[in-house]
C-alpha positions in Angstrom: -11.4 -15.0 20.6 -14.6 -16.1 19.9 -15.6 -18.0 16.5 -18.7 -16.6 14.8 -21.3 -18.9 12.5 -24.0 -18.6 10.5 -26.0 -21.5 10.1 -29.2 -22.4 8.3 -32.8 -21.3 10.7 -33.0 -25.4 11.4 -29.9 -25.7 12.8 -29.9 -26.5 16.4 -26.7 -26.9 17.5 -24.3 -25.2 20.2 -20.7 -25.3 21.4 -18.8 -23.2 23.9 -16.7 -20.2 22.2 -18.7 -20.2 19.2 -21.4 -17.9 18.7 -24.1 -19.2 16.3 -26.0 -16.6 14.0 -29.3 -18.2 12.4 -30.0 -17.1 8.6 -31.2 -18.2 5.2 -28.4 -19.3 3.1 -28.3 -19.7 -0.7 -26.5 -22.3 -2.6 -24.7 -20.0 -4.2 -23.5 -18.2 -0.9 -21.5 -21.3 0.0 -18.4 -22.7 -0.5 -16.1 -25.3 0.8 -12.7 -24.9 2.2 -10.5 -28.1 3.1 -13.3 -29.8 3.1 -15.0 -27.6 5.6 -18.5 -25.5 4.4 -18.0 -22.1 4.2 -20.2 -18.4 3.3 -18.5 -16.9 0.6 -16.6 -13.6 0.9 -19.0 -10.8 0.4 -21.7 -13.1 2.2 -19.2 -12.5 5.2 -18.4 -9.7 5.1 -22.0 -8.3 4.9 -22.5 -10.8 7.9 -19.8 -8.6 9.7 -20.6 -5.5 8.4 -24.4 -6.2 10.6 -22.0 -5.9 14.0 -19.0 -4.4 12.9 -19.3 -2.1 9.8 -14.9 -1.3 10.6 -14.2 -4.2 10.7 -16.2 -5.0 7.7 -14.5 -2.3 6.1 -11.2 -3.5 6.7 -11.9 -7.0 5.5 -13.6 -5.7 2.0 -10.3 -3.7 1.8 -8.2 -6.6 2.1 -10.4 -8.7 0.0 -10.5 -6.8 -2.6 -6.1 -6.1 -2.4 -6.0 -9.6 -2.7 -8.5 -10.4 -5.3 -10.2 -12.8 -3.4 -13.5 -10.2 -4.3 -14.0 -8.6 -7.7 -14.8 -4.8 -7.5 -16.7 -5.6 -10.9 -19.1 -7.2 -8.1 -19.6 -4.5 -5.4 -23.0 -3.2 -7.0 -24.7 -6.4 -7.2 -24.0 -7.6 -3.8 -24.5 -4.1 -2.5 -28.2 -4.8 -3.6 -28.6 -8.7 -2.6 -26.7 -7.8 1.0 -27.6 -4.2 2.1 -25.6 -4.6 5.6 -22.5 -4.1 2.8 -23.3 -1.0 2.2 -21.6 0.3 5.4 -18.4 -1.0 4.3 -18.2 1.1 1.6 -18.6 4.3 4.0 -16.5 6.0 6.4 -17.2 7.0 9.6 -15.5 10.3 10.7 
């Protein structure tokens, strides 16, 4: 499987298996988890929703299950990550 990144525009690096998306990224769009820097979930999830809007949509499902994304917050990040929006929608 193949690890997707997103790292800030100035970022140079590379590694084999990992495939390196370049973007801006706000403060607030970060996180860290065991000690490792992180996006935040709907900053994700819109970042997977630009390749793979299913598989977005199964993620913001789950998220949202789990609580680990408020649906109190779906308009707002609708607005600040419009890739979301396919998410939301089904395809059939």
């Amino acid at each position: 499987a193949t690890i997707h990144v997103t790292v800030p525009r100035a970022f140079r690096g590379r590694r084999n298996g990992v495939t390196v998306h370049r973007g801006d990224i706000e403060a607030d769009e970060t996180a860290h988890r065991d000690g490792v820097p992180v996006t935040a979930p709907l900053r994700t999830i819109a970042d997977v929703a630009r390749r793979d809007p299913a598989g977005a949509r199964i993620a913001l499902t789950e998220a949202l299950e789990q609580g680990i994304v408020l649906g109190s917050k779906l308009s707002e990040a609708a607005q600040r990550y419009p890739d979301l929006r396919s998410a939301f929608t089904q395809d059939r």
